[in-house]
NUBA-615552 format. One record per residue (C-alpha): z, y, x; residue in one letter; residue number from 0. Coordinates in nm, 2 decimals. Example, Ala and Ser with C-alpha at 12.3 -4.5 7.8 and 13.67 -1.06 7.14 Angstrom:
ATOM        z        y        x   resn   resi
ATOM     0.78    -0.45     1.23      A      0
ATOM     0.71    -0.11     1.37      S      1
//
This chain:
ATOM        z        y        x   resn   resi
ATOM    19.26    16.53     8.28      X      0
ATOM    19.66    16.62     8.32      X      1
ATOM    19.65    16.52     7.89      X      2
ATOM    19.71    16.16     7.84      X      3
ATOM    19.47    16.19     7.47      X      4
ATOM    19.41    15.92     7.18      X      5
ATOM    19.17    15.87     6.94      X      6
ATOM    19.08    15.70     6.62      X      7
ATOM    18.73    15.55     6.59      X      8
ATOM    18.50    15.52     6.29      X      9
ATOM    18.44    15.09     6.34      X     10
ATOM    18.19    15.06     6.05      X     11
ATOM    17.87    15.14     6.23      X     12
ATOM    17.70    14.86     6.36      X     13
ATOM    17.35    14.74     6.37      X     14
ATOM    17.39    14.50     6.08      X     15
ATOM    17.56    14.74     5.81      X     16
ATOM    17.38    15.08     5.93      X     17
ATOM    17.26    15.12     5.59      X     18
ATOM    17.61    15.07     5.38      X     19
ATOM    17.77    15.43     5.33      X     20
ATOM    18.05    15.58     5.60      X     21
ATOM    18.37    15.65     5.52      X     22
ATOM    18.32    15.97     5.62      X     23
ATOM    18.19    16.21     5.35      X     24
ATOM    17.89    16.44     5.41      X     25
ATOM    18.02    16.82     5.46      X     26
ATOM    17.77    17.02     5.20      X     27
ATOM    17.61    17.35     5.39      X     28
ATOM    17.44    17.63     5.22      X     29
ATOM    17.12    17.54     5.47      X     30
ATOM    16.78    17.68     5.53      X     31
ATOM    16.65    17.35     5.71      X     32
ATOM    16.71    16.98     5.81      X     33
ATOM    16.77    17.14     6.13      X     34
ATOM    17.04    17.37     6.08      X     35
ATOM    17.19    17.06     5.87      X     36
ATOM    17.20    16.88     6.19      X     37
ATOM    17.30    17.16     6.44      X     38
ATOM    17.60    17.22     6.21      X     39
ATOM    17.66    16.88     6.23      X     40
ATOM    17.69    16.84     6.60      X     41
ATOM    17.94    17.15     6.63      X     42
ATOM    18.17    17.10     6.35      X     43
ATOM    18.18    16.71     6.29      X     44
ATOM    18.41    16.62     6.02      X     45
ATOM    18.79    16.52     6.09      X     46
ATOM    18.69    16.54     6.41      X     47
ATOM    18.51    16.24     6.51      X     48
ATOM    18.22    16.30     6.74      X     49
ATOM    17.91    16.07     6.77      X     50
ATOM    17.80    16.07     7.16      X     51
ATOM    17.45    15.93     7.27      X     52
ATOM    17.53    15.78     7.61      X     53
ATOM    17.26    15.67     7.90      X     54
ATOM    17.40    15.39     8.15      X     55
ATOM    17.23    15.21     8.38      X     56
ATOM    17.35    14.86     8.54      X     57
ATOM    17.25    14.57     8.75      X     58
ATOM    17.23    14.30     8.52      X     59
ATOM    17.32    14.00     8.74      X     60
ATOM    17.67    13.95     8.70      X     61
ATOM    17.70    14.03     8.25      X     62
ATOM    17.58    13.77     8.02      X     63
ATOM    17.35    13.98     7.87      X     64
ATOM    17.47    14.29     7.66      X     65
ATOM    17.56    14.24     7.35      X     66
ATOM    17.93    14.14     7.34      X     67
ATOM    18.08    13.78     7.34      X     68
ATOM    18.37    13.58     7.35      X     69
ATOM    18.49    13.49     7.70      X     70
ATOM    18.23    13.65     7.90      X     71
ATOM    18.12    13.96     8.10      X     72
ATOM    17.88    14.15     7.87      X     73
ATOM    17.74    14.54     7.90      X     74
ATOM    17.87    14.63     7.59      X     75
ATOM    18.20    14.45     7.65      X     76
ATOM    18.30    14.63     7.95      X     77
ATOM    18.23    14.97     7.86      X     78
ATOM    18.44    14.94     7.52      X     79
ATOM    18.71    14.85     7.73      X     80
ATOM    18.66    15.17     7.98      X     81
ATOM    18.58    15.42     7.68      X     82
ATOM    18.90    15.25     7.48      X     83
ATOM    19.11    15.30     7.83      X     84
ATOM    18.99    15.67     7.85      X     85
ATOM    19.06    15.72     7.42      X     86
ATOM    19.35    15.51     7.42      X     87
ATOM    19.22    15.33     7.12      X     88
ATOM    18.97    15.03     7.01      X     89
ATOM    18.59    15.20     7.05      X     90
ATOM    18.26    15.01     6.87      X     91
ATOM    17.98    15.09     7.10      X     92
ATOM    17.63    15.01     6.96      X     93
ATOM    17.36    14.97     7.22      X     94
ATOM    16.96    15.09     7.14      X     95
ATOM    16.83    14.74     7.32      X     96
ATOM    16.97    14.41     7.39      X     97
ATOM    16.90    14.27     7.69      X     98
ATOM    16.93    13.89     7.84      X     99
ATOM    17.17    13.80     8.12      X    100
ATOM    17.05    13.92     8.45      X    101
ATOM    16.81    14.19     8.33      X    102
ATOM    16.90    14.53     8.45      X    103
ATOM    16.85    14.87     8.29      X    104
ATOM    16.75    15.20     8.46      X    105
ATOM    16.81    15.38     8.13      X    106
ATOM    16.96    15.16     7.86      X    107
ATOM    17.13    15.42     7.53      X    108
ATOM    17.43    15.34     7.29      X    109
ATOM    17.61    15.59     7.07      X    110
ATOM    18.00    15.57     7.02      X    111
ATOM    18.20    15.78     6.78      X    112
ATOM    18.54    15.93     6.92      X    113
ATOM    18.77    16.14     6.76      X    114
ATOM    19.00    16.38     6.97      X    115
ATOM    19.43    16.35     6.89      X    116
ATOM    19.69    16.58     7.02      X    117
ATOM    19.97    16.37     7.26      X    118
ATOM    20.19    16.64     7.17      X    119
ATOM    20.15    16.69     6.84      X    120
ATOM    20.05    16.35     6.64      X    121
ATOM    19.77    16.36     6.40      X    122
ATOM    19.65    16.70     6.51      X    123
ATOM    19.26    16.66     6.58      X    124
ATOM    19.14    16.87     6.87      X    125
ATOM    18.82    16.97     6.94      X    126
ATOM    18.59    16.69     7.05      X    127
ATOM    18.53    16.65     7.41      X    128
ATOM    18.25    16.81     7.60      X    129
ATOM    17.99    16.53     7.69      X    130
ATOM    18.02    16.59     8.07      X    131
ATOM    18.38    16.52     8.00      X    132
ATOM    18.33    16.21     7.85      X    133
ATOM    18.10    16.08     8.10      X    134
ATOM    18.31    16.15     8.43      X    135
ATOM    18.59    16.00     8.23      X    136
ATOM    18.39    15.66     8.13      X    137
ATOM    18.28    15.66     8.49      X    138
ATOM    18.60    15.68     8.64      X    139
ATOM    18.75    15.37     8.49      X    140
ATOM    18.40    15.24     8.50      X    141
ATOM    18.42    15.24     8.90      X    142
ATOM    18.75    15.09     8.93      X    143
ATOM    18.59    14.76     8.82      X    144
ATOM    18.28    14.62     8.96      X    145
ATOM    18.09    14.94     9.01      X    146
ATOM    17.74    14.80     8.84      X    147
ATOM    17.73    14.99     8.52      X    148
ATOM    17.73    15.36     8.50      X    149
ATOM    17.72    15.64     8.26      X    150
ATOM    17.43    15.85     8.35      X    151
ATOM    17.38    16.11     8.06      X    152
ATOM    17.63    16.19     7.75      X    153
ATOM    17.49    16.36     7.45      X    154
ATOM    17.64    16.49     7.12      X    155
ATOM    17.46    16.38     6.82      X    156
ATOM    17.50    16.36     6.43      X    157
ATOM    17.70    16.11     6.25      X    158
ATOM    17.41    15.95     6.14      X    159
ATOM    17.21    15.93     6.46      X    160
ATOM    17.17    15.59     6.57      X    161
ATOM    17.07    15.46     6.90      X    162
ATOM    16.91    15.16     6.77      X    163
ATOM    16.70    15.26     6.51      X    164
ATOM    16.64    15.64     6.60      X    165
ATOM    16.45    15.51     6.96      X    166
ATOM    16.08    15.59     6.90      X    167
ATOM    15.97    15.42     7.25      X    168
ATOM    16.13    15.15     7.47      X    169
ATOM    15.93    15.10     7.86      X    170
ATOM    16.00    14.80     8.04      X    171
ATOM    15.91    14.72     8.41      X    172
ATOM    15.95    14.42     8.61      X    173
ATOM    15.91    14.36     8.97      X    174
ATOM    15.67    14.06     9.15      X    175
ATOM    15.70    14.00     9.50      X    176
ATOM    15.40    13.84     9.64      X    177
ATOM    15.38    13.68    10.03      X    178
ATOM    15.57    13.37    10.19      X    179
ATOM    15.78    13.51    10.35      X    180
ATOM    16.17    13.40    10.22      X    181
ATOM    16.30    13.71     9.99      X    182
ATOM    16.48    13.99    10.17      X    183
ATOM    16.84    13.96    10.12      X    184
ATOM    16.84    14.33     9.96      X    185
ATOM    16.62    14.20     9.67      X    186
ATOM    16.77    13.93     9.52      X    187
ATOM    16.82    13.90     9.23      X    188
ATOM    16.61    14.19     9.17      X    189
ATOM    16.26    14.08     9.16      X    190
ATOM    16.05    13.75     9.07      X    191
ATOM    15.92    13.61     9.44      X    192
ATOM    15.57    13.46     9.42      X    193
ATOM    15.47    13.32     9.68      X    194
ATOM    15.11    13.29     9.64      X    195
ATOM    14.89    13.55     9.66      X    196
ATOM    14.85    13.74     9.36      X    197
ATOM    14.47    13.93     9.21      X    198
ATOM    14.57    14.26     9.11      X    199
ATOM    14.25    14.31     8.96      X    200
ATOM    14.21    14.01     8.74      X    201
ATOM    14.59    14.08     8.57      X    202
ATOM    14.45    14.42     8.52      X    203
ATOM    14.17    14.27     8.35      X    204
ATOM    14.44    14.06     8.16      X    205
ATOM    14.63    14.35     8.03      X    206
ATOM    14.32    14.52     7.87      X    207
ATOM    14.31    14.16     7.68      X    208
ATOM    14.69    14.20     7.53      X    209
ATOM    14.74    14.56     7.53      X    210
ATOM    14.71    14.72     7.16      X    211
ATOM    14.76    14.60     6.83      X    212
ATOM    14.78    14.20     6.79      X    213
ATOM    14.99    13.94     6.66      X    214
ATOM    15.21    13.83     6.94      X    215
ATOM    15.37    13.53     6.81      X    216
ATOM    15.22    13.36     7.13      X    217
ATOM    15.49    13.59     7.29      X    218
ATOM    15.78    13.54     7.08      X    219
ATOM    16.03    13.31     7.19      X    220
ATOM    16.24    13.09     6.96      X    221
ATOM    16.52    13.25     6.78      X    222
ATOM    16.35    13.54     6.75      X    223
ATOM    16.47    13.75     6.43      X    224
ATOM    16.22    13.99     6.42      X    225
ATOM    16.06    14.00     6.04      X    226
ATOM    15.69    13.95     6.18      X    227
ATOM    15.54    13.91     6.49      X    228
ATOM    15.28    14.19     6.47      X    229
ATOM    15.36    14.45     6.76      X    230
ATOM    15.16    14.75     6.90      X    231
ATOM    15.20    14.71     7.26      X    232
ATOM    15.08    15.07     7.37      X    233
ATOM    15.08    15.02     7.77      X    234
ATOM    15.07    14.71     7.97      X    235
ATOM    14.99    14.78     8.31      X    236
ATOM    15.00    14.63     8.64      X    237
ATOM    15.02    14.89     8.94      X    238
ATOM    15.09    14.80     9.36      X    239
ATOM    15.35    15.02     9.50      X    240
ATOM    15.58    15.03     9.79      X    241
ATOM    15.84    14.77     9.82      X    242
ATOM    16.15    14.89     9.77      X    243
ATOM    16.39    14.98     9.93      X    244
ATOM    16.11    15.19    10.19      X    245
ATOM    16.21    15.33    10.52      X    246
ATOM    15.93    15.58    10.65      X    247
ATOM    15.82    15.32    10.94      X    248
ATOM    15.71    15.58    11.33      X    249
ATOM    15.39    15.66    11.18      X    250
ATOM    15.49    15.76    10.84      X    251
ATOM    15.71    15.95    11.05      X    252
ATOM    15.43    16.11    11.29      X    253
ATOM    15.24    16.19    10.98      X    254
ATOM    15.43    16.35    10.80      X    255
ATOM    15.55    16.55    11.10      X    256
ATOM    15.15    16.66    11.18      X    257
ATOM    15.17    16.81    10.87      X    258
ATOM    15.41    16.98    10.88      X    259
ATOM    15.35    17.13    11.12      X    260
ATOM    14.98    17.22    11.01      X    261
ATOM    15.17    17.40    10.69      X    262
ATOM    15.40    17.61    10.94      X    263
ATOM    15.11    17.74    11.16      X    264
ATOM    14.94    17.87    10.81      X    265
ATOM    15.16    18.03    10.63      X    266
ATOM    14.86    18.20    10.40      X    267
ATOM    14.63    17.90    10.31      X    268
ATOM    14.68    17.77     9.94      X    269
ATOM    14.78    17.39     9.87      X    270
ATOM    14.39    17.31     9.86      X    271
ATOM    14.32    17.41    10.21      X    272
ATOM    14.58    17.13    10.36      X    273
ATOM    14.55    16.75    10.22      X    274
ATOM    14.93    16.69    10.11      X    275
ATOM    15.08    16.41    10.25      X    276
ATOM    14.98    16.08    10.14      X    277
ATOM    15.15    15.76    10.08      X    278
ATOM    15.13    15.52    10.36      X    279
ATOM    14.86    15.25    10.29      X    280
ATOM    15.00    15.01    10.08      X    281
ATOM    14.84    14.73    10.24      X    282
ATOM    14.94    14.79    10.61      X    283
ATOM    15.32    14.83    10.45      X    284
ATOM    15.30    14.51    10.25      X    285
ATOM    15.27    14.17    10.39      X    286
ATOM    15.07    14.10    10.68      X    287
ATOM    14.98    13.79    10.90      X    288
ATOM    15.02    14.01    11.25      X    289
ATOM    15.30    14.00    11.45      X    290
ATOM    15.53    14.27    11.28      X    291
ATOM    15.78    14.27    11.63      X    292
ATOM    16.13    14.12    11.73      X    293
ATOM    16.39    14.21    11.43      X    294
ATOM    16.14    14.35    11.19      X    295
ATOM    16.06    14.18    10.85      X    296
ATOM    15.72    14.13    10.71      X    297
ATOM    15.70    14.29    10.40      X    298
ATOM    15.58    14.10    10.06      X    299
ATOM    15.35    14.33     9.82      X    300
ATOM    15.52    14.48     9.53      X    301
ATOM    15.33    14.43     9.18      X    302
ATOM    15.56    14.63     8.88      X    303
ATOM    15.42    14.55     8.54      X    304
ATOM    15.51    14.85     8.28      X    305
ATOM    15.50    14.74     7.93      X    306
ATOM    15.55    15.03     7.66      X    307
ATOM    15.61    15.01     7.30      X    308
ATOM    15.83    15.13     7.04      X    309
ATOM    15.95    14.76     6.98      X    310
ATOM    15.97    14.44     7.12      X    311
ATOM    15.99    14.06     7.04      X    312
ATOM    16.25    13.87     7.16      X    313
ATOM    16.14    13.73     7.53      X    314
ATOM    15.77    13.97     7.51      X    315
ATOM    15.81    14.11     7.77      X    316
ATOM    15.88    13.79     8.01      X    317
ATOM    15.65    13.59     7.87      X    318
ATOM    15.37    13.86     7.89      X    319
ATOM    15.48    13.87     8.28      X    320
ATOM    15.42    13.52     8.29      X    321
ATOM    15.07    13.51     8.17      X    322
ATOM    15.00    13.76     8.36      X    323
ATOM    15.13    13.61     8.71      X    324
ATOM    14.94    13.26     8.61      X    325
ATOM    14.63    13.51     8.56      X    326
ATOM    14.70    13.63     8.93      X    327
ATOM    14.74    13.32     9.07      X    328
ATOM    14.43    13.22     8.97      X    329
ATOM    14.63    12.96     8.70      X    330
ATOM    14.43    13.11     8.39      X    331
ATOM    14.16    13.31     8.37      X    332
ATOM    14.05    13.59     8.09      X    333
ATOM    13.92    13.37     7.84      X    334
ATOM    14.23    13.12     7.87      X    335
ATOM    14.47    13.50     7.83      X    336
ATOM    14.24    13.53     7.49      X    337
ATOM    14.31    13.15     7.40      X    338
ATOM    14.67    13.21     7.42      X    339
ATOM    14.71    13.51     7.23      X    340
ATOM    14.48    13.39     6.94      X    341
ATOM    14.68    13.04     6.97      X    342
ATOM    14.97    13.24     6.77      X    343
ATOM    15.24    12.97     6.89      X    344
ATOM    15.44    13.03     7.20      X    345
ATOM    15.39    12.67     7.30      X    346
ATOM    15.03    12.79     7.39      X    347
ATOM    15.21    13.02     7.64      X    348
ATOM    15.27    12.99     8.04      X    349
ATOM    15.61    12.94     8.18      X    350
ATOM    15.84    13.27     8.12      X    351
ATOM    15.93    13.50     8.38      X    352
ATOM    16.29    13.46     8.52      X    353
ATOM    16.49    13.74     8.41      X    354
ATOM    16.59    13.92     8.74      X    355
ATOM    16.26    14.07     8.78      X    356
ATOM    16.29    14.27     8.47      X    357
ATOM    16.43    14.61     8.40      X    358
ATOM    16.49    14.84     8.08      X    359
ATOM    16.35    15.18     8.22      X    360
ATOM    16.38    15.41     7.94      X    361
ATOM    16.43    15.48     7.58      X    362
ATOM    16.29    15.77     7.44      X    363
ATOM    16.38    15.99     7.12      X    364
ATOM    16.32    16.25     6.92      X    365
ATOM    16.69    16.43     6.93      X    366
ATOM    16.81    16.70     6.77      X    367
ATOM    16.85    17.04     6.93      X    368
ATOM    17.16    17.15     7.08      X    369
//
């Protein structure tokens, strides 16, 4: 950018006055549909001021949390001061979820509203920014700080498009590490270790309990300001995978080399004739009691719970996790999982899951065409 450029900011959206009139008037267009409306919206917003869906991802260990505070490191916090350093004003950045200190997000979404002044010529609005723009520019200050938080995706949306309210699905994950063996030094901080053995099958049996309609007050932590505890919880699963990070270990390696080199010696045969590749078995990857060799780690088995709904409850998430590792250790069985949920109090409930373990993978909405 060879244009040093500020901005003013619309500051009255937030999530607690979403619903009290801007201070921007409504443009009337001679329309044929809401869509039109909203495509005209995107390309000509009024005085200038853009409305930009933005996609970041972040390790959560080192903010307290996302929302913005006083005297702390939050999510939010530090990327209003790298979009304010790239607009050369005061930016209000609304965020879709809040998450807790030390939860990280794969795909967390806020929306920001910028509008575009001339250096050289004072209140002269220029065209808003392109979004790729915006996101190399938030990036670069971004990277000059601690380098866990990035812009990911930038999107232009309507005025009226908010990132809280518009989401129509959140999906959480979080990690379990099961095995004795200490925690690598490459996951902490980034999964719950357990190290008991842990019954995949009997917390799959536990998630068909919880999954689907249900009042989850059971799963509600205190201070929760949700106006009812009645949720539709439409995924909660429990799946083994490879622990992460994976190196392809000399017969992964052999493998895939055998085939290859089967594909290059027929050319003509269709994908059915050759088995693709396979993952290695999970269970020679994970831990193992055998001697693994001089300078190589045993690996623990790696349990990700996915929970997806279009809402959550303050601390569901974690405290589901929790039921469902006491479930796998063998602490609670089925019936105790159906106690608990029908017990409607979260004292009822086992011990919450630690934050690290948990990520924010994706928010999901219906947005307008470009």
């Amino acid at each position: 950018m060879t244009e040093n450029l500020k901005h003013t900011v619309d500051l009255e959206c937030s999530d607690n006055n979403i619903n009290r009139p801007s201070k921007i008037s409504i443009i009337e267009y001679p329309i044929d549909s809401d869509i039109d409306e909203e495509e005209e919206m995107i390309k000509n917003p009024r005085n200038g001021i853009q409305r930009y869906l933005v996609a970041i991802e972040y390790i959560g260990t080192r903010f307290s949390g996302s929302q913005k505070q006083l005297n702390v490191r939050t999510v939010v916090g530090v990327l209003e001061e790298a979009f304010s350093k790239f607009v050369g004003q005061p930016v209000s950045v609304s965020c879709s979820s809040r998450t807790d200190a030390g939860v990280h997000a794969l795909s967390n979404v806020c929306h920001v509203d910028i509008q575009r002044i001339s250096k050289r010529r004072p209140g002269e609005v220029l065209t808003p920014h392109e979004p790729a723009v915006v996101g190399r520019a938030v990036n670069h200050f971004l990277q000059k700080q601690d380098s866990d938080l990035m812009v990911i995706d930038v999107r232009c949306v309507p005025s009226d498009f908010h990132a809280r309210f518009k989401a129509q699905e959140r999906i959480y994950f979080y990690r379990l590490l099961s095995g004795p063996e200490p925690l690598s030094t490459f996951e902490k901080d980034r999964a719950w270790h357990v190290p008991e053995e842990l019954s995949l099958p009997a917390m799959q049996e536990a998630c068909r309990v919880l999954v689907g309609f249900h009042d989850f007050s059971s799963f509600r932590a205190a201070g929760c300001q949700a106006k009812s505890p009645i949720r539709t919880l439409d995924e909660l699963s429990v799946n083994e995978v490879i622990e992460s990070p994976y190196f392809p270990s000399l017969m992964d390696r052999e493998q895939h080399n055998k085939v290859s080199g089967d594909l290059r010696s027929c050319p003509n045969n269709s994908e059915t004739d050759i088995p693709p590749t396979s993952n290695p078995s999970i269970d020679k990857v994970m831990a193992s009691s055998q001697d693994v060799g001089f300078g190589k780690r045993r690996r623990h088995r790696c349990l990700v719970v996915t929970a997806r709904a279009r809402a959550f409850l303050y601390h569901q998430v974690r405290l589901l996790v929790g039921v469902l590792k006491a479930v796998g250790t063998g602490n609670l069985t089925i019936p105790d999982v159906e106690r608990i949920l029908n017990a409607r109090t979260v004292t009822a409930a086992s011990p919450m899951a630690p934050a690290c373990g948990l990520y924010l993978g994706e928010v999901k909405y219906d947005l307008p065409t470009t």
